[in-house]
N, C-alpha and C positions, 0 to 999 in steps of 0.2 A: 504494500500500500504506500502510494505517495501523498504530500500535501504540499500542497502548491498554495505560495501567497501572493496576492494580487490587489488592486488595485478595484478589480471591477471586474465580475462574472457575467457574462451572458448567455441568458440559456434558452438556448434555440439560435439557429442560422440561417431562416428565414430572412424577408426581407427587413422587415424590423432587426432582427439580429445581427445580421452581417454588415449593415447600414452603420448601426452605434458600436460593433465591435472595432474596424477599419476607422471610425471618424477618432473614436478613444486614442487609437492605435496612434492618427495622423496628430493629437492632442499632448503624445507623448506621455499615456497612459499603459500601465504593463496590467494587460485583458487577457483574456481566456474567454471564447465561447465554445458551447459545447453543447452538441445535439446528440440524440439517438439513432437520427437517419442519416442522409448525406447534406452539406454544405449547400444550402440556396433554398432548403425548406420545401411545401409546397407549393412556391411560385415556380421554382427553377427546376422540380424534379417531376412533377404532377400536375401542375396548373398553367401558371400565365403563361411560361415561354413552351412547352410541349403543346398545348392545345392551340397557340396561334400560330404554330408550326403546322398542326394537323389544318387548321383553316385555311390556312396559306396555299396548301394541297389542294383543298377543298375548291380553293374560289379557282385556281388555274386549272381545275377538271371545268373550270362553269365556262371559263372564258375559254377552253378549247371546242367545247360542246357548242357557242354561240359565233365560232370562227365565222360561221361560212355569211353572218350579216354584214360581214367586215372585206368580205370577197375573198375569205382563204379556202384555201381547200387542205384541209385535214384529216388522218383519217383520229377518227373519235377512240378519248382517251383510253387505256385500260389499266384500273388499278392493280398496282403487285403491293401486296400486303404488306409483304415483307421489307421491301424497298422502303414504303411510307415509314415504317416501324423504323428501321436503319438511320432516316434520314433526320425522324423526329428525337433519336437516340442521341445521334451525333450532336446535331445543337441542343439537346437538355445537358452532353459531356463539354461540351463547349465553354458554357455561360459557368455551369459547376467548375472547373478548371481555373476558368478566368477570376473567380472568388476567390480560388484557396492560393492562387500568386497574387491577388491581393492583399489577403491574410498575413502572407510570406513578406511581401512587400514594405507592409505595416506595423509588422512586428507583433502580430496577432496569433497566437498559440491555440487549434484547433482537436478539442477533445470529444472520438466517441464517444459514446454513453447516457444513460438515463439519470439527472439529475432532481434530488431530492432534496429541502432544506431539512436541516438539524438545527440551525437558528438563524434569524436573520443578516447571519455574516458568516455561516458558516453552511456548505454545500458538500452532501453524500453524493458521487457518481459511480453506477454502476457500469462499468464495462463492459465491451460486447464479449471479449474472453473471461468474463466470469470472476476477475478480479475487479478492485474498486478504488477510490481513489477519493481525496478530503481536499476540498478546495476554501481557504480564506479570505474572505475579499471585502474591501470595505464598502464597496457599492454589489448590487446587484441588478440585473435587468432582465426581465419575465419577459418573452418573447418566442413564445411554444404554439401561437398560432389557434389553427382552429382544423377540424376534420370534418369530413359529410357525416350529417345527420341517418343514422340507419332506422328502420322501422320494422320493431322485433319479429311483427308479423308475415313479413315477406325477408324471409333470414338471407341474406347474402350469400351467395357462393362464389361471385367471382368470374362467372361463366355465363349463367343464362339470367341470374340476379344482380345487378351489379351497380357499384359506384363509380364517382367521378375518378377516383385513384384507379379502376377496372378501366372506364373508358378511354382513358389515355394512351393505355399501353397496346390498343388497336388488335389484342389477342386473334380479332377474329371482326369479318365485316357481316353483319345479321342480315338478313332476308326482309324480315319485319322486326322493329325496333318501337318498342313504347316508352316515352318518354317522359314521366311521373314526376311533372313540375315545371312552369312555364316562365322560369327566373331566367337570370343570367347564364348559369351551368347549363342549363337545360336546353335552352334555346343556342347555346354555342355548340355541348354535340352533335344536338339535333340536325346543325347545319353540318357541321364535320360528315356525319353517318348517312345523310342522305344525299352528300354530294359522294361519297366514296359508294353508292349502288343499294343502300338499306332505303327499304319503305316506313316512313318515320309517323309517328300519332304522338302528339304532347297533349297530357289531358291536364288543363289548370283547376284547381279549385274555388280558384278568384273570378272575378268575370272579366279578369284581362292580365292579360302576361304583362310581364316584370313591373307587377305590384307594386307602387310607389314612385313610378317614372311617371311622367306628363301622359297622361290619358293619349291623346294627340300622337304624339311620338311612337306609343306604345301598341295603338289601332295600325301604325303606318307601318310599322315594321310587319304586323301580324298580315296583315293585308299582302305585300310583297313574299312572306315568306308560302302564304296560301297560294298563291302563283306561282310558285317554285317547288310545288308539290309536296308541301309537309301540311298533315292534317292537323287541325288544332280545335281541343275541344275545350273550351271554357265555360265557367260553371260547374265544371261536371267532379265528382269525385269519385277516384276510386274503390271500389268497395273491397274488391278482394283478385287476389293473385295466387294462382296455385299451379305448383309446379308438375308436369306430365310428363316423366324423361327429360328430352332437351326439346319439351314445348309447355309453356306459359298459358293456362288461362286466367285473363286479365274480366274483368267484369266492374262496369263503370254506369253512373246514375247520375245524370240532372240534365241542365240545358240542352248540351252535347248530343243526348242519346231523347231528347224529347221525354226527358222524366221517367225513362222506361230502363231499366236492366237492360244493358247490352255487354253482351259475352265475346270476347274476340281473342284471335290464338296469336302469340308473338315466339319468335328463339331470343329473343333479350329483352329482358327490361334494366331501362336504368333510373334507377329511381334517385332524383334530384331534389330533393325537398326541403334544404337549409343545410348551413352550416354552424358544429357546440363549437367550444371556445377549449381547447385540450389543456385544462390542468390538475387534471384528477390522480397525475403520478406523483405531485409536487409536493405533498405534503405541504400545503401553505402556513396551515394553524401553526406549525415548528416558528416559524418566521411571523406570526400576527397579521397575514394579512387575509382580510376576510371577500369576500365573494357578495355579487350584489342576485336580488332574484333569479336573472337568469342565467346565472354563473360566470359571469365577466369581470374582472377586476376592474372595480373603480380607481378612476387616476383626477391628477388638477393638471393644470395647464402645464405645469412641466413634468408630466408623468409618473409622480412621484403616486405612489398608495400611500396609505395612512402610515404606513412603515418611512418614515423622513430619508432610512437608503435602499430602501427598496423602490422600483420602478418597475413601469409593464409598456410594454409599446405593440401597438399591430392586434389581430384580430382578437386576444385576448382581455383584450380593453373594450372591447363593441362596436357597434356598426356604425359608421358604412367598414364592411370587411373589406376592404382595397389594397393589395400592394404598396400602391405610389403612398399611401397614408401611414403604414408603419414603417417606408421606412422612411420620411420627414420626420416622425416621431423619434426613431433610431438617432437621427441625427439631435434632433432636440435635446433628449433623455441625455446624451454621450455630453454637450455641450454643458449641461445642468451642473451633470457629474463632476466638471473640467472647470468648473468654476465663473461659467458664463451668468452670472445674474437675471438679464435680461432674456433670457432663452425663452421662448414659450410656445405652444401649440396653438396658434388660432388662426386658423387660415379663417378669410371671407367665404370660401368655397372648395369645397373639395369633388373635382370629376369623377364621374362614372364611365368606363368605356366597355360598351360590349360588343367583343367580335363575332358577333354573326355575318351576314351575306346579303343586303349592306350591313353596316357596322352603325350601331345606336352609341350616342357619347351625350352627356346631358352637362351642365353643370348649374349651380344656385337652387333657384325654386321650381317647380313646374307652376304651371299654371292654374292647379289645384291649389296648390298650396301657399302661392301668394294672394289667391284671393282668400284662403282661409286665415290667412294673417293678416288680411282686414286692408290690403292693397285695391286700390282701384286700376283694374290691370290694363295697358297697352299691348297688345300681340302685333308681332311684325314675322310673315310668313312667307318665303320663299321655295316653289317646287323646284326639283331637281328637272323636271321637265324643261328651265326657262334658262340652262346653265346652257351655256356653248361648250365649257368645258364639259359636261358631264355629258353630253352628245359626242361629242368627239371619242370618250370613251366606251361608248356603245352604253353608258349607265346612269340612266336620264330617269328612275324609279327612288324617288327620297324626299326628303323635306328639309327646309333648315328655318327653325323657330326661336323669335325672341320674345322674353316678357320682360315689361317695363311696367314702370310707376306712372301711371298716368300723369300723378298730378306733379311730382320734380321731373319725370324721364328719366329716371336713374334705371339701368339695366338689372335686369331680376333672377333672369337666368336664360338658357342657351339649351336648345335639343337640339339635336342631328341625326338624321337616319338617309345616313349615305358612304359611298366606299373613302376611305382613310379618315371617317368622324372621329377615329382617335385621335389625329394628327389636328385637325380640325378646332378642337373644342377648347386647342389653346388657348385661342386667341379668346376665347370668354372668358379662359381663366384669371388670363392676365386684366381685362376688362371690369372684370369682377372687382378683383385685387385692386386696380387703380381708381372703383367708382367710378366708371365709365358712366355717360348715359347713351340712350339708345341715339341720339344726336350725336356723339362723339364719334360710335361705330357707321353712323350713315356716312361723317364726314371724313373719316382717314380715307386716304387711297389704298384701293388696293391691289394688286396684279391682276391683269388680265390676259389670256383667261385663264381661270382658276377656279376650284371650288372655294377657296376662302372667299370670293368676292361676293358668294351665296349671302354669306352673314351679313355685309356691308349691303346687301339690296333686302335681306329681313328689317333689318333697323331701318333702312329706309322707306319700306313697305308699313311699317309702323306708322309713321309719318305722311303717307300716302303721298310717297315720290319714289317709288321701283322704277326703275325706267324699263327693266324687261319683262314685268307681268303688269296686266289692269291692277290698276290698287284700288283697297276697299277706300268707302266712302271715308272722304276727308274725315282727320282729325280735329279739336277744340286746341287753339293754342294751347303752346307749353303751361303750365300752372294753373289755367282755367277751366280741366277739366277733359 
């Protein structure tokens, strides 16, 4: 047994983890973090960069199948399973690699094993060879993430039951694929699995996929994706799923099915229906620090838990579960540590991007929810129909929406449901960030042509001055309503 002292443990190598272990590191802080899987967590080994890898696939089976609008003559793609598996292998070893020579780089000490507190300065790790090791550290940083949600009744195996961690690793391309939850996960294999030759069915329980996005945005995606041959039943919920060898019968009740039992046979289900917050190996109580309702560690603005060295960054602190958010928190937490006073977590907005086929990216309010916050809302809407550029790419099926304050103009938030809305939704961010008003984004220039220029003719469509679509009826000047 060794014990190692330090400065500052963090546990987990997630995004949040590796983000404040490297910034410690660049701080001139002697760190250790230390996971039980490999280096990059779920984003880098199971999630963001494997599944936008598999999409990435996905959209160039769409644009060789759509060649011949374009005057190519091709012959139509065929997936090799194997290849896709390889390729998506290679950049998950890629990005994991490029972490641990940053590690190296930084002077960041990386340990496997399962880590438990003994007290809040003091950390049990259990080894993957079955020895253990005692780590001392004056700070500590919780950053273990979160796992999909399983539902005891429909027990996993891995094969014809399966989760987001199954879906990735592309074992096998299904025939008919159900798809049990109309979120973000859901709605990005969905697009993965039936661009790769699977007949895909998402049954939501809500009456519209990705729960909590702009209504608006949310219709526009579903709509595009129904044109792309993926079934979607909302409303409806599952009742029951039971397994027949390697066939599935699924049987679902509400809107979907017209109120009536319908029994339908699948070889996969992937059942997508949230993600817990993983610290139940942690022994927290050792260390005092306690759990809120629904098991998330509460934090303040510089991520500290009621433990004054203890900290938590990334999905184990709460939602929105995002990458890009634990690790700005990584870096926060690390800064805290290091003696930065001022450090603290409050962005104005924090983005959402989801890679589907197009890709949805939202940032601030929707349009729900600024007028449930008692805004008098301005909407400025741009179709992808009205983009030269988005013709030019044969991908003229999207929206790009802004919500304003009627009565200052001040920008609310930002939807996009078009190809690169990731890349896209910057520029709200920054917008957001600077108190932009929706006059500000009418008036910058912006490249043409281009899909950003979308945005700059939404805020002007606000306004009723698009110059590429009929604008709605005139606006009441600025302040008057």
């Amino acid at each position: 047994m060794a014990e190692h002292q330090v400065d500052t443990v963090v546990i987990g190598a997630g995004p949040g983890g590796y983000h404040a272990a490297i910034r410690l590191g660049q701080l001139g802080k002697k760190v250790i973090c230390v996971d039980r899987d490999e280096v990059g967590g779920v984003c880098l080994n199971w999630g963001c960069i494997p599944t936008k890898a598999l999409l990435h696939v996905g959209e160039i089976v769409r644009q060789i199948s759509a060649a011949g609008a374009l005057g190519l003559k091709v012959p139509q793609p065929e997936v090799e399973r194997e290849g896709v598996a390889k390729f998506t292998a290679d950049v998950v070893n890629a990005n994991v690699g490029g972490v641990k020579a940053l590690f190296k780089s930084n002077a960041v000490e990386f340990l496997y094993g399962e880590a438990t507190f003994e007290s809040n300065t003091k950390i049990a790790l259990k080894k993957k060879d079955g020895g253990s090791d005692t780590i001392v550290a004056e700070h500590v940083i919780i950053a273990t993430g979160s796992a999909p949600v399983d539902v005891p009744a429909w027990p996993r195996d891995g094969e014809t039951i399966i989760n987001s961690d199954d879906a990735v690793r592309l074992a096998r391309i299904p025939k008919d694929l159900l798809v049990v939850g109309g979120g973000v996960i859901g709605l990005e294999f969905a697009t993965v699995y039936a661009r790769l030759g699977a007949k895909v069915l998402v049954v939501e329980m809500m009456p519209q996929i990705l729960t909590g996005t702009d209504l608006e945005i949310g219709k526009t995606l579903g709509r595009i994706l129904r044109k792309q041959g993926i079934e979607i039943m909302l409303d409806t919920k599952v009742e029951r799923i039971e397994k027949a060898g390697k066939i599935v019968h699924a049987t679902f009740n509400g809107a979907g099915t017209g109120g009536k039992d319908e029994t339908r046979d699948f070889d996969m289900v992937l059942v997508a229906v949230g993600r817990r917050p993983v610290t139940d190996h942690l022994n927290l109580s050792a260390a005092g620090v306690a759990l809120d309702e629904r098991g998330f560690i509460p934090v303040d603005q510089q991520l500290r838990t009621k433990v004054p060295n203890v900290f938590a960054v990334g999905d184990v602190t709460g939602a929105p579960l995002l990458a890009h958010r634990a690790m700005k928190q990584g870096v926060i937490a690390a800064e805290v540590i290091s003696g930065d006073r001022s450090a603290a977590f409050d962005p104005a907005a924090v983005p959402n991007a989801i890679y589907t086929d197009p890709e949805v990216a939202t940032v601030g309010l929707s349009e729900e929810e600024a007028k449930a916050a008692g805004h008098e809302v301005r909407i400025g809407k741009f179709p992808l129909s009205a983009s030269g550029r988005a013709r030019t790419m044969h991908e003229s099926d999207g929206l790009i929406k802004v919500i304003g304050d009627a009565k200052n103009d001040l920008l609310l938030g930002v939807g996009i449901v078009a190809p690169h809305a990731e890349s896209l939704i910057g520029e709200g961010v920054i917008a957001l960030e600077m108190g932009a008003t929706l006059e500000d984004v009418g008036l910058s220039v912006h490249p043409h042509p281009t899909l950003t220029e979308g945005i700059m003719e939404a805020a002007e469509a606000a306004h009723g001055k698009a110059i590429h679509i009929l604008n709605p009826k005139p606006r009441s000047p600025i302040g008057v309503g």
